[in-house]
C-alpha positions as CSV (number, residue, x, y, z in Angstrom):
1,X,66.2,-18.8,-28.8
2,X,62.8,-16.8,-29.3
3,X,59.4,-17.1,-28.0
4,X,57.8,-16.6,-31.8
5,X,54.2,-15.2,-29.7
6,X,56.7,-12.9,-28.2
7,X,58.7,-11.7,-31.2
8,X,58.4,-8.2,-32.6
9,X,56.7,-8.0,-36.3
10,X,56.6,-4.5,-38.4
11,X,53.4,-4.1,-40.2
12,X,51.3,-6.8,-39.1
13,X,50.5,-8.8,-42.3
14,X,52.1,-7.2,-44.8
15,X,53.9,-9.8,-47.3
16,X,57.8,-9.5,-47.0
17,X,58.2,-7.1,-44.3
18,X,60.5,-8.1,-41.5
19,X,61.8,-6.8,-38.0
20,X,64.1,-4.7,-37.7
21,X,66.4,-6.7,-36.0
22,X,66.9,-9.1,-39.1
23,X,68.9,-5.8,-40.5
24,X,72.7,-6.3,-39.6
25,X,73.5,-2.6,-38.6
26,X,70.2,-2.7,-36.5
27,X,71.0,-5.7,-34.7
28,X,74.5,-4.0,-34.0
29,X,73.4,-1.0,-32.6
30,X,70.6,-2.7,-30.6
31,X,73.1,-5.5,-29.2
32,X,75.5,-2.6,-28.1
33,X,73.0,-0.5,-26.1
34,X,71.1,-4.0,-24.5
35,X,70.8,-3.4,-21.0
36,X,71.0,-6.2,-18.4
37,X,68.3,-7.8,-17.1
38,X,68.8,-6.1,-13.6
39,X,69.4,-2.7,-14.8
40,X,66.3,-3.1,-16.8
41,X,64.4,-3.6,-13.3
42,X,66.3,-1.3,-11.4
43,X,66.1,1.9,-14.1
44,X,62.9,2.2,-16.6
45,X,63.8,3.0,-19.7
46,X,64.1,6.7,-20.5
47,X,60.9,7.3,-22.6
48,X,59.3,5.9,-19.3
49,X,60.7,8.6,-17.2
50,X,60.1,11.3,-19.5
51,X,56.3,9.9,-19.6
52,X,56.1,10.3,-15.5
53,X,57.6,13.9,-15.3
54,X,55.1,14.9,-18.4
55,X,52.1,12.7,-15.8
56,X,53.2,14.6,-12.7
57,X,53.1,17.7,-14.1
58,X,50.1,17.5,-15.5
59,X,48.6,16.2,-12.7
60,X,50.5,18.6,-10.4
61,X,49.2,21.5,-12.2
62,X,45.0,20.1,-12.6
63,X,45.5,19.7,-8.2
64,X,46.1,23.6,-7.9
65,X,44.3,25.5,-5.7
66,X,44.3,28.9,-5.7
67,X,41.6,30.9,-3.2
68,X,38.7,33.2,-5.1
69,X,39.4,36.7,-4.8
70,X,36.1,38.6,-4.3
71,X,35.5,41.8,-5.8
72,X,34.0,44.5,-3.3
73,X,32.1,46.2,-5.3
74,X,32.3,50.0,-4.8
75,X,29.5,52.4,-3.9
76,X,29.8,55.4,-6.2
């Protein structure tokens, strides 16, 4: 039972396009991988993590600090 607001839609629309989940082998594959509701709360999903370590090092590397080195100048 789906929540239609809630259902996913491919090309917003477009006449006779329809989710990929209507697509037997899709369905399949997605039904085989679904996590539980509770792993789904305890883990985020991968692309989530690989989004966080891309943030923090980002951000990681905008925060360094590195002291000025002055150049004496020379009398010559």
């Amino acid at each position: 039972m789906h929540d239609i607001r809630h259902q996913g839609r491919h090309r917003l629309g477009s006449p006779g396009l329809v989710h990929c989940i209507e697509h037997r082998p899709v369905a399949d594959a997605l039904a085989e991988y679904r996590r539980t509701w509770w792993s789904a709360i305890l883990v985020p999903a991968r692309h989530s993590l690989a989004g966080l370590r891309r943030r923090a090092a980002a951000a990681a590397a905008e925060r360094a600090w590195a002291p000025t080195v002055r150049r004496v100048a020379t009398a010559g």
